[in-house]
C-alpha positions as CSV (number, residue, x, y, z in Angstrom):
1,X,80.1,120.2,100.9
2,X,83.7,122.0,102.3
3,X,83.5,125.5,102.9
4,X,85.6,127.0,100.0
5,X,88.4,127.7,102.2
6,X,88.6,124.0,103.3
7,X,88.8,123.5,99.3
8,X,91.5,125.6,98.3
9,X,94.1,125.6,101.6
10,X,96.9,123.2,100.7
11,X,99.3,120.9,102.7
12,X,102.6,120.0,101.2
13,X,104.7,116.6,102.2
14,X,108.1,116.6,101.2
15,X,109.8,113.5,101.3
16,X,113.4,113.5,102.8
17,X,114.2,109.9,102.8
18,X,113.2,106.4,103.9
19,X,109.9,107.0,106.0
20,X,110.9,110.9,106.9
21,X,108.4,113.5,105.7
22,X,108.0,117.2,106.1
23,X,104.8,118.2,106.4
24,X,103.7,121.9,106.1
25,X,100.2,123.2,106.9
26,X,98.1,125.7,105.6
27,X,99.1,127.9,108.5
28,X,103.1,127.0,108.0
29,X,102.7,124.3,111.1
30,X,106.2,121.7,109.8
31,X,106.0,118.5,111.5
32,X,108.2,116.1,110.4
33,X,108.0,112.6,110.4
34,X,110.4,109.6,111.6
35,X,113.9,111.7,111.8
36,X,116.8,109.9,110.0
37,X,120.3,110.5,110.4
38,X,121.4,110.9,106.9
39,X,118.6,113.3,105.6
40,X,119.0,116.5,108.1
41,X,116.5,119.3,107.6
42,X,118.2,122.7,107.9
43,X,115.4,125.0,109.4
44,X,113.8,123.5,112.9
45,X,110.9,121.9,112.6
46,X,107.9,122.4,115.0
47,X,106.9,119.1,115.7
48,X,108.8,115.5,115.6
49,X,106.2,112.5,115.2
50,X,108.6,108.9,115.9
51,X,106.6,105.9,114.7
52,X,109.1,103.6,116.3
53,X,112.3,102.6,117.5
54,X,114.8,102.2,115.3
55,X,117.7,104.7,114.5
56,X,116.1,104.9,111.2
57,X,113.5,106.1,113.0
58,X,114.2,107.9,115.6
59,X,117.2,109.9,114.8
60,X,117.0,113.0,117.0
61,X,120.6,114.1,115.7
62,X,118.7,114.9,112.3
63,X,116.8,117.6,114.1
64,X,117.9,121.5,114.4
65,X,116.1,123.5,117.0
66,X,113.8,122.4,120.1
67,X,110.9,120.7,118.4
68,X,107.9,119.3,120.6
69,X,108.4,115.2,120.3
70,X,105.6,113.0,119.8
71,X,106.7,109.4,120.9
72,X,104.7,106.6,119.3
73,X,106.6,104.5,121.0
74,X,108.7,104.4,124.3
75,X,111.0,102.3,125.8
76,X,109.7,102.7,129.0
77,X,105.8,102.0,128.7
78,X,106.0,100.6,124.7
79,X,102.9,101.9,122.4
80,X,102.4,105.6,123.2
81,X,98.5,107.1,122.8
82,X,98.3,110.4,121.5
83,X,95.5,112.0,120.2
84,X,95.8,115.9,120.2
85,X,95.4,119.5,117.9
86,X,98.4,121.7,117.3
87,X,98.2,124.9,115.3
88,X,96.1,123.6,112.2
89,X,96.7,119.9,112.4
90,X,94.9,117.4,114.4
91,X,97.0,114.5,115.2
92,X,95.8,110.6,116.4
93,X,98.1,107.9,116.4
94,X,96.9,103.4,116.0
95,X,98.9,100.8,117.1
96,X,100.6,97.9,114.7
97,X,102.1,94.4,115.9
98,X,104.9,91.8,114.6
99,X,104.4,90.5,111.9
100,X,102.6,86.7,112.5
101,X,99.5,84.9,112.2
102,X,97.0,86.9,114.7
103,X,98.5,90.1,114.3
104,X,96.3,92.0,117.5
105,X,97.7,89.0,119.7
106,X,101.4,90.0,119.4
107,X,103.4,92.7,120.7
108,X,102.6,96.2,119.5
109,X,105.8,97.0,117.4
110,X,104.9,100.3,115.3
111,X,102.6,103.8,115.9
112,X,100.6,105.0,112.8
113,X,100.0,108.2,112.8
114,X,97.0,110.1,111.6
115,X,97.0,113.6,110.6
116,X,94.2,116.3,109.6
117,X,94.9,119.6,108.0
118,X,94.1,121.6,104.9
119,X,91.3,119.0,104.7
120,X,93.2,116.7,103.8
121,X,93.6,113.5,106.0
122,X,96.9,111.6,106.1
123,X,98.0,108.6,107.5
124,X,101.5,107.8,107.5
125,X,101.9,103.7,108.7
126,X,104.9,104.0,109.9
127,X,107.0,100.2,110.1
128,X,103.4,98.5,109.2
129,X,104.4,94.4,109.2
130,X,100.7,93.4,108.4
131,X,97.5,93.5,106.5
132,X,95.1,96.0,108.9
133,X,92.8,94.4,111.3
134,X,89.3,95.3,111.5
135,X,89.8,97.3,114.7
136,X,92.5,99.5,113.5
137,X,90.2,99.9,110.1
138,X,87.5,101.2,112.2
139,X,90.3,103.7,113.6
140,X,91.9,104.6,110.9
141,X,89.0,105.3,108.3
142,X,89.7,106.2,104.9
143,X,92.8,108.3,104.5
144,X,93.0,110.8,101.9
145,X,96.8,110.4,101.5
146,X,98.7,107.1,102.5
147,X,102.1,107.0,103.4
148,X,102.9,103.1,102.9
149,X,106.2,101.1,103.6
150,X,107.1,99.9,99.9
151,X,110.5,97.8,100.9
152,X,109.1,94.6,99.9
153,X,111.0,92.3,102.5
154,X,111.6,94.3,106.2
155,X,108.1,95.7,106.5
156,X,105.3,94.4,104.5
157,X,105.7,92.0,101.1
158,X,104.1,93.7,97.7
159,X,101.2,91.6,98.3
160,X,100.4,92.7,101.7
161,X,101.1,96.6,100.2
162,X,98.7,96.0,97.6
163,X,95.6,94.6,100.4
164,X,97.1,97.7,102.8
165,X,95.7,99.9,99.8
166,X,92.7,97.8,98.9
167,X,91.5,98.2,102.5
168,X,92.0,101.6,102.9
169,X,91.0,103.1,99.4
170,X,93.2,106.2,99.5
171,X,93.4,108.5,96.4
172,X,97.2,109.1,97.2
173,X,99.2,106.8,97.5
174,X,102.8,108.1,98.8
175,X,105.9,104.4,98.6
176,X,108.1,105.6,101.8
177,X,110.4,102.9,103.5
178,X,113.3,103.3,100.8
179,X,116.2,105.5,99.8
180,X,116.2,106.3,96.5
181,X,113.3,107.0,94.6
182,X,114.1,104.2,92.2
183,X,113.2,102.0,94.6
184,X,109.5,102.6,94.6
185,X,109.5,102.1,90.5
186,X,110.0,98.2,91.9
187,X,106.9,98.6,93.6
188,X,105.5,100.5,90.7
189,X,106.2,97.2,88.4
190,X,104.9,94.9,91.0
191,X,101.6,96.6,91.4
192,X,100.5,95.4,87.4
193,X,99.0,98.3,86.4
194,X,96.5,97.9,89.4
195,X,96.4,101.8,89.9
196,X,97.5,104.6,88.0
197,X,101.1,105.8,88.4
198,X,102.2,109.3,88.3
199,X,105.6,110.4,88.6
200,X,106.1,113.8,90.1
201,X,109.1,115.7,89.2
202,X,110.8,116.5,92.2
203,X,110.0,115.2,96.2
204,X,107.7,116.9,97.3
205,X,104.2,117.4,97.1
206,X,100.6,120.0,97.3
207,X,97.4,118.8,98.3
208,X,93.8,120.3,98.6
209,X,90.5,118.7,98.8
210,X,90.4,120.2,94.8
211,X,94.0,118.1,94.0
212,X,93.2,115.2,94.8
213,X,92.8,112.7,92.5
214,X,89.2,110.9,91.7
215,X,90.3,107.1,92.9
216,X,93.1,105.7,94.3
217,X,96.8,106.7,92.4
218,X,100.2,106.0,93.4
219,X,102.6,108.9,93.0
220,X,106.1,108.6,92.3
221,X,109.0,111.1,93.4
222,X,111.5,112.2,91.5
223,X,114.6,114.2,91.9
224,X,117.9,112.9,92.9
């Protein structure tokens, strides 16, 4: 069983935009994830996780202050290991490939990252293009909180987000890779009542060990 503090200290993710998150930890630790140009966060973050490449990514000009980076993936060397604890958070990242048949046999692409705080274990996935492999199931464990690419067509197709969730069996699941929070009620629909749904009224989100829901549920922002 938790120690009681373990149950009651909270995390909150506040989704930006696209795959951009702010996450604040129990000891006020923000770490933001994937930096994109056209959702800016006022106040300097901490820490800067980059999952890959692209601008949509990797968009240091979205970034106020000095912020330590953590690079999941480099144009020098490619896919970027990182395993390490800062403040209250423990952070790991796992590799992903192209999409294609064997996925482990192509080029690592993407950096899924792995964070631990508040009790509360996260995985954001980043530009996943594929169902998991056994190896980076074994890594990844079962995540509390999944951040999942919902587009449908650049990352991974409705079908592949629906085994994504099957293999993982998270009890939050968090649609990221869109704009507009419309665009996850697409997914919603496309899931067939699969999972419960629950719409939160504005874009961001508090977590404990006591919040979280009893079996897997995907949640819905709202707000403009």
């Amino acid at each position: 069983t938790a120690p009681p503090s373990t149950l009651t200290a909270t995390v909150t993710l506040e989704w930006l935009g696209h795959s951009s998150f702010l996450l604040t930890s129990p000891g006020g630790l923000r770490l933001v994830t994937d930096p994109h140009g056209f959702y800016p966060l006022q106040e300097p973050p901490a820490v800067v996780t980059i999952s890959n490449l692209h601008v949509t990514h990797s968009d240091m000009q979205a970034l106020a202050g000095n912020p330590r980076l953590l690079w999941g993936m480099t144009r020098e060397a490619g896919w970027n290991r990182l395993a390490l604890v800062l403040g209250d958070v423990g952070i790991f990242n796992v590799p992903s490939y192209a999409r294609g048949g064997e996925a482990a046999q192509s080029a690592i692409q993407n950096s899924m990252f792995v964070f631990r705080t508040a009790g509360v274990y996260i995985a954001h996935l980043g530009n996943l293009r594929h169902p998991l492999t056994p190896q980076q199931l074994q890594r990844l464990g079962r995540p509390d909180v999944v951040l999942i690419p919902v587009d449908g067509h650049w990352t991974l197709s409705f079908d592949e987000v629906l085994r994504v969730i099957e293999q993982l069996r998270p009890l939050i699941v968090l649609p990221m890779h869109i704009d507009v929070p419309q665009q996850a009620l697409v997914f919603a629909e496309a899931s067939g009542e699969r999972y419960p749904i629950r719409r939160l009224p504005e874009r961001s989100l508090t977590v404990s060990r006591q919040l979280l829901p009893g079996s897997t549920t995907i949640m819905l922002f709202g707000g403009s």
